[in-house]
C-alpha positions in Angstrom: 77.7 101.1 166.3 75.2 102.1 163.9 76.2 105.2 161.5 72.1 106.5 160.1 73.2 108.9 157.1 70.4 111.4 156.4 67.8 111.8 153.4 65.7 114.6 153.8 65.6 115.2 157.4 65.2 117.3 159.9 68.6 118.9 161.1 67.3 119.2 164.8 68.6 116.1 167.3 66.3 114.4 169.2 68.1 114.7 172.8 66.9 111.9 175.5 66.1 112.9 178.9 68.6 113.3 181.8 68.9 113.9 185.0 71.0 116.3 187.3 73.1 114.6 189.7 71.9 114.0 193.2 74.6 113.3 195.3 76.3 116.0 194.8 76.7 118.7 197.5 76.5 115.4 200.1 80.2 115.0 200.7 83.2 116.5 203.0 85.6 118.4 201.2 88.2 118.2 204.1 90.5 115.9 203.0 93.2 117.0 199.9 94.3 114.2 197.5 96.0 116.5 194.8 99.4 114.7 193.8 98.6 111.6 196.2 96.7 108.2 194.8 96.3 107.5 198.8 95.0 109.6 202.1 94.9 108.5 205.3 92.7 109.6 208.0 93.4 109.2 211.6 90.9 109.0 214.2 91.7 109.2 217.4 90.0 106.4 220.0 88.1 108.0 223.7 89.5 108.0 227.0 87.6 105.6 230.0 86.0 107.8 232.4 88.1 107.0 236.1 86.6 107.6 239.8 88.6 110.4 241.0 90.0 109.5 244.3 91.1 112.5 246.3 92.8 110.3 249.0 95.4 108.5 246.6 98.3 109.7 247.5 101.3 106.7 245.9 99.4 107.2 242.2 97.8 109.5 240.0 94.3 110.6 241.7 92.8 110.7 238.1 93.1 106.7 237.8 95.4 104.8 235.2 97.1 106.4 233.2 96.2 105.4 229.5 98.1 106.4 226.5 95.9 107.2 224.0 95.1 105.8 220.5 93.9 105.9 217.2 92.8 104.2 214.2 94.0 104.4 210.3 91.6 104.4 207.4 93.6 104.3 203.9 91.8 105.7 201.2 93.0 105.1 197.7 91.0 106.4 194.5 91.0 103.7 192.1 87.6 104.1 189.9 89.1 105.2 186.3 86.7 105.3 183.7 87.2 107.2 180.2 85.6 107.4 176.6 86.8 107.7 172.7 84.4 108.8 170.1 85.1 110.3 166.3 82.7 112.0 164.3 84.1 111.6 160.7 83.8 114.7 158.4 81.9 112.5 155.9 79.5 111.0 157.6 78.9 114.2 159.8 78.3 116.0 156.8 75.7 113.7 155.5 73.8 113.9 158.7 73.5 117.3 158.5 76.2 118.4 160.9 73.8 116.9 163.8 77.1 115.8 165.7 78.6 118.9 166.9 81.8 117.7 168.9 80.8 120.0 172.2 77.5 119.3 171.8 78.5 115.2 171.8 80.5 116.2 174.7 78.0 117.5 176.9 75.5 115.0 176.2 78.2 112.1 177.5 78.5 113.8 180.5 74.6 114.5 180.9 73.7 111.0 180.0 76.8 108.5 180.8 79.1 110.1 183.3 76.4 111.6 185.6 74.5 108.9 186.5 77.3 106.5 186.2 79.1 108.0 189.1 75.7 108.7 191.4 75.4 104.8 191.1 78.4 104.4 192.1 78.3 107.0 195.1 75.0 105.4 196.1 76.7 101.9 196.0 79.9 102.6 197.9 77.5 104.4 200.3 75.3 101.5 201.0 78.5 98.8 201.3 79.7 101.6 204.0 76.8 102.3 205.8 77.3 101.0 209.9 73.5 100.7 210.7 71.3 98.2 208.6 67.3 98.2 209.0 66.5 94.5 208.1 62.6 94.1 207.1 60.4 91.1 206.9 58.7 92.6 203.8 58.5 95.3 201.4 57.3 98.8 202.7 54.1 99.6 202.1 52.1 102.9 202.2 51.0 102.0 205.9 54.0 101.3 206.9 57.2 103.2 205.0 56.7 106.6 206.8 57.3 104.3 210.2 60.3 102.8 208.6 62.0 105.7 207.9 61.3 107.1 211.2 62.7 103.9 212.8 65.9 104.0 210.4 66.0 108.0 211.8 65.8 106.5 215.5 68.9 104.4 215.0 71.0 106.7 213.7 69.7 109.2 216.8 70.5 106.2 219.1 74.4 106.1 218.0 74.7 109.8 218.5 74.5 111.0 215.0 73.1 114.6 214.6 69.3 115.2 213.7 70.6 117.5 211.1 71.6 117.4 207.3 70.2 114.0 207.1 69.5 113.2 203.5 66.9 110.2 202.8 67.9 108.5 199.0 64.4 106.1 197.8 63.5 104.9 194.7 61.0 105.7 192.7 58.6 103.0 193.4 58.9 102.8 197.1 58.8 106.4 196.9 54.9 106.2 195.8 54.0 104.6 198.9 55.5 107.4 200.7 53.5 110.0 198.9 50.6 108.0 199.5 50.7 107.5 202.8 48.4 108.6 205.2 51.4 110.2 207.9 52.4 112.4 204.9 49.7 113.4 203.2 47.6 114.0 206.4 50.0 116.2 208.0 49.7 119.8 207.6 52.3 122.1 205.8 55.2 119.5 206.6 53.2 116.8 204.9 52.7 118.9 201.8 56.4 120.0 201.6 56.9 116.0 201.7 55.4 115.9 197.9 56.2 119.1 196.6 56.7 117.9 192.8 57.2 114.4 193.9 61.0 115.3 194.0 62.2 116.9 197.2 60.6 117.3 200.7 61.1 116.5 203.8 60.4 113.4 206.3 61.4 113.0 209.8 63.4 116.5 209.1 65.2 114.5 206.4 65.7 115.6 203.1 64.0 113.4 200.4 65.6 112.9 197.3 64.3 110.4 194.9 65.8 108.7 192.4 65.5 106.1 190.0 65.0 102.7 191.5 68.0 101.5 189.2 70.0 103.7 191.0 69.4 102.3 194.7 72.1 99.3 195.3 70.0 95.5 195.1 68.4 94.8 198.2 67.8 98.6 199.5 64.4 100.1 199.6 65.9 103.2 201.0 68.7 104.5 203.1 69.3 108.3 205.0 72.9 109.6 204.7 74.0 112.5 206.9 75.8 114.9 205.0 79.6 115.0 205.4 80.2 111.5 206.2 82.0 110.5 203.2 84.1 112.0 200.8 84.2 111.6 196.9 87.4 112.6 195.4 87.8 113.9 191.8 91.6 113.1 191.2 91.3 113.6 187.2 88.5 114.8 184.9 90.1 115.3 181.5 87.4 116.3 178.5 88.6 117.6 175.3 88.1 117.7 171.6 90.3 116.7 169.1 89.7 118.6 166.0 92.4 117.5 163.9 93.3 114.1 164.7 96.2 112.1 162.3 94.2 108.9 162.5 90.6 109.9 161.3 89.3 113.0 158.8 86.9 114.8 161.5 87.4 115.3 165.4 87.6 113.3 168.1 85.9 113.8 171.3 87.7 112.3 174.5 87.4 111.9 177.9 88.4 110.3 181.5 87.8 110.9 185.1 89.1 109.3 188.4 87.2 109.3 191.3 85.7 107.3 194.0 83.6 107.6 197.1 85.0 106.5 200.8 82.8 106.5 204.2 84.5 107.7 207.1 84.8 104.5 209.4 84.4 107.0 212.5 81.2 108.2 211.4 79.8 105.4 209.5 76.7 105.4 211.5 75.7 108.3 209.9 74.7 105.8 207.5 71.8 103.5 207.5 70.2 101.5 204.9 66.8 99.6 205.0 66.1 96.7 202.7 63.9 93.4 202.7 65.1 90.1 204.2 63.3 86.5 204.9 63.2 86.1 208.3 65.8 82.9 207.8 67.9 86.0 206.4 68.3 87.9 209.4 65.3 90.1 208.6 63.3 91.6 211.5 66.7 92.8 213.4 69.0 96.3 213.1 72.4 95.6 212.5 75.8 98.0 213.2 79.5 97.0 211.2 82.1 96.3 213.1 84.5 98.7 212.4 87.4 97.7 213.4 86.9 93.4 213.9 89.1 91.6 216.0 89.1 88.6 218.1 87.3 85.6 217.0 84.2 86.4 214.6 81.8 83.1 215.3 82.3 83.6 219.1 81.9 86.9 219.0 78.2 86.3 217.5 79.3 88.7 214.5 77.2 88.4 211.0 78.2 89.2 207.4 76.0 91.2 205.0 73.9 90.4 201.3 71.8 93.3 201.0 69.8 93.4 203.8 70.2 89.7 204.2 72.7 88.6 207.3 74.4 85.0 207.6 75.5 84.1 211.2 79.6 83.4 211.0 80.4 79.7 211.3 81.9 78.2 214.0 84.7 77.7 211.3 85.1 81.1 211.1 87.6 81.6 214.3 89.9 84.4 212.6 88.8 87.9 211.4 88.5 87.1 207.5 90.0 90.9 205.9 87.4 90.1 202.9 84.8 90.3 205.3 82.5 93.4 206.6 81.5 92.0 209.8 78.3 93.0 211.5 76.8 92.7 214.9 72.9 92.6 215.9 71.5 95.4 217.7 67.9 94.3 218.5 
């Protein structure tokens, strides 16, 4: 790494743009991992609705008995990340004292940590999401207000509130949006759609808009309902070393662990929409299997690339565990 020792100078720094997170404030803060690596969350299965038969008089008039069930979903923080810089008294003297350990400090966590970890979130929320809009072609300003609406349907068709939905699209997908007639033509909701190009809402969905090297490959866009993931903190250790025994100057130092999990019971508040050939599965709406059992390829299941979807093969006759299964909806 380059060391540029000042002439004459200015002593200001020239600081590079950043932006504030925006996944933050998106997660559920019910579940405690302080002094565990692990939690695991228990959801509990539904009951069949019976006929209740009044004449029954050898068994229960309320129909079989069922004992009920649940399902486990182990969660284990594993995303540890950390940095080591010195600023040596010499050469921070000849640069004017530019690098000011707190200063160098904050700018990591403006610049590095920030949107390192709302990539990740964004990732670890696509791979998680249990609905997938597959389309035939890129959305265009005719067409993406319709495609977020239709991504809004599926979600309403599983059950999933109408509220606290949150939709995450890139920048350049998001210009069609602000273009597009539906928006711009529609009276005071319209306008809030574009305030600032930032935030509005759609569908009476939050728009957040992000840089497109944030969105996971093969997503154009995808609405997350708040609450239906978590993303644990388990360390966050910044400091500054101001005498260190292995350098004349301070050393600035830092790590965090954290990750982001989906809740398997509420997955579908989750759907992502992205561009696939028709050969690829595109054209269809997909939902994850959550909990895959039985034999995949008879079953008619299909595993995920993006938005892309491969049929299983009729080799395929046991549920693979490296394998997020899929089934088509329409």
């Amino acid at each position: 790494m380059a060391i540029n020792l000042a002439k004459q100078a200015s002593g200001k720094v020239a600081e590079r743009f950043k932006l504030d997170s925006c996944t933050e404030g998106l997660f559920t803060s019910r579940y405690n991992w302080t002094g565990v690596a692990s939690v695991q969350v228990y959801s509990i299965d539904n009951l069949p609705l019976q006929n209740y038969d009044a004449t029954e008089t050898s068994n229960s008039r309320f129909g079989t008995l069922t004992e009920l069930g649940d399902t486990v979903q182990e969660m284990t923080v594993s995303d540890d990340k950390s940095f080591n810089g010195a600023i040596d008294k010499r050469n921070n003297t000849s640069q004017l004292m530019i690098k000011s350990a707190s200063s160098v400090l904050k700018r990591e966590t403006d610049e590095v940590i920030i949107p390192y970890v709302d990539k990740y979130r964004l990732t670890k929320l696509a791979d998680g999401a249990g609905l997938v809009s597959s389309i035939t072609a890129a959305s265009t300003k005719a067409n993406i207000v319709e495609n977020i609406f239709n991504a809004g349907a599926l979600m309403s068709n599983k059950n999933v509130p109408k509220s606290q939905r949150v939709v995450f699209i890139g920048e350049t997908t998001a210009v069609k949006l602000k273009l597009a007639d539906q928006v711009v033509g529609i009276d005071k909701t319209g306008e809030k759609s574009i305030v600032n190009g930032v935030c509005g809402t759609v569908d009476g969905a939050q728009v957040r808009i992000v840089p497109d090297s944030y969105m996971p490959t093969g997503v154009e866009f995808m609405i997350v309902r708040k609450g239906v993931a978590c993303a644990p903190q388990k360390i966050e250790t910044y400091r500054i070393l101001e005498e260190h025994p292995n350098i004349d100057g301070a050393v600035v130092q830092g790590r965090f662990l954290h990750d982001c999990f989906v809740l398997d019971s509420q997955a579908n508040g989750i759907v992502i929409c992205g561009v696939a050939t028709s050969a690829n599965g595109g054209g269809y709406s997909y939902e994850r299997v959550i909990e895959p059992a039985g034999n995949p390829y008879t079953s008619g299941w299909y595993t995920r690339n993006g938005a892309a979807f491969t049929a299983v093969p009729s080799s395929e006759t046991t549920v693979n565990t490296a394998h997020t299964y899929y089934k088509r909806l329409s």
